[in-house]
N, C-alpha and C positions, 0 to 999 in steps of 0.2 A: 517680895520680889527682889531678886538680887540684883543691884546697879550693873551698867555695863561697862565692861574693860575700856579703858584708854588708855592710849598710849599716841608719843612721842617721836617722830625721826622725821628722812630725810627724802623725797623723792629721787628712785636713782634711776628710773626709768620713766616714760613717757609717750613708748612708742605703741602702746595700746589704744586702740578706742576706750573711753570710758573705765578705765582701767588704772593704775597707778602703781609702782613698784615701789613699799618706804622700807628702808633701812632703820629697823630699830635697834638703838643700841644701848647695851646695859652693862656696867662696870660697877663690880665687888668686889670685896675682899675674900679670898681662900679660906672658908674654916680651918684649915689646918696650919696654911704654909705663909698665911697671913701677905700674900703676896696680891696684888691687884690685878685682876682679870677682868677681860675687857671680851663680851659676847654679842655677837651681832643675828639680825633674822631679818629677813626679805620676804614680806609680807604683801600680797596681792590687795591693796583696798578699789573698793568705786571709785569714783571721780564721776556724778553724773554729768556735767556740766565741761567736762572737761579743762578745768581754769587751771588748774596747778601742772608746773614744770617741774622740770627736771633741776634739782638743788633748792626748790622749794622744802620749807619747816613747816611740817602739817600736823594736826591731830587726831589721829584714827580714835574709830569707835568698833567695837566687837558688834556685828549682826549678825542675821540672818542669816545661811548662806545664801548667797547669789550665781554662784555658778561653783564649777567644782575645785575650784583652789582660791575661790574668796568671800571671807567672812569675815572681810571687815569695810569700814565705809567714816572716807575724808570727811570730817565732820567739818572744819577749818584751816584756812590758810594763817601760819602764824607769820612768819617772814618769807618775804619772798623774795628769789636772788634778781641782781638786777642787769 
């Protein structure tokens, strides 16, 4: 059985019930032009609990889906803004 995705970022919204907007983001290098690019994605996770804010550092987990634009789900709050 193949482990489940996780991932990294940033609460950038909050005004869902149960719901969370994180901001994943991911910086490499260009195969070709060897230049550093920097890619972002806005990700719908749970929040059952609703604990985490907005500029909260969380860590998703890849589920199930749960409704029609999210399949993923706050596993942890790593830092929280204060």
């Amino acid at each position: 059985m193949a482990e489940t995705k996780m991932r990294e970022g940033v609460v950038v919204s909050d005004k869902m019930l149960k719901t969370r907007v994180v901001l994943i983001e991911r910086v490499y290098r260009h195969p070709r032009y060897e230049r550093v690019v920097r890619r972002a994605k806005r990700l719908k996770a749970h929040d059952e609990t609703n604990a985490s804010k907005t500029g909260d550092r969380v860590l998703i987990e890849e589920t199930r889906p749960i409704s029609k634009d999210k399949r993923w789900r706050i596993r942890e709050i790593l830092a929280r803004v204060s």
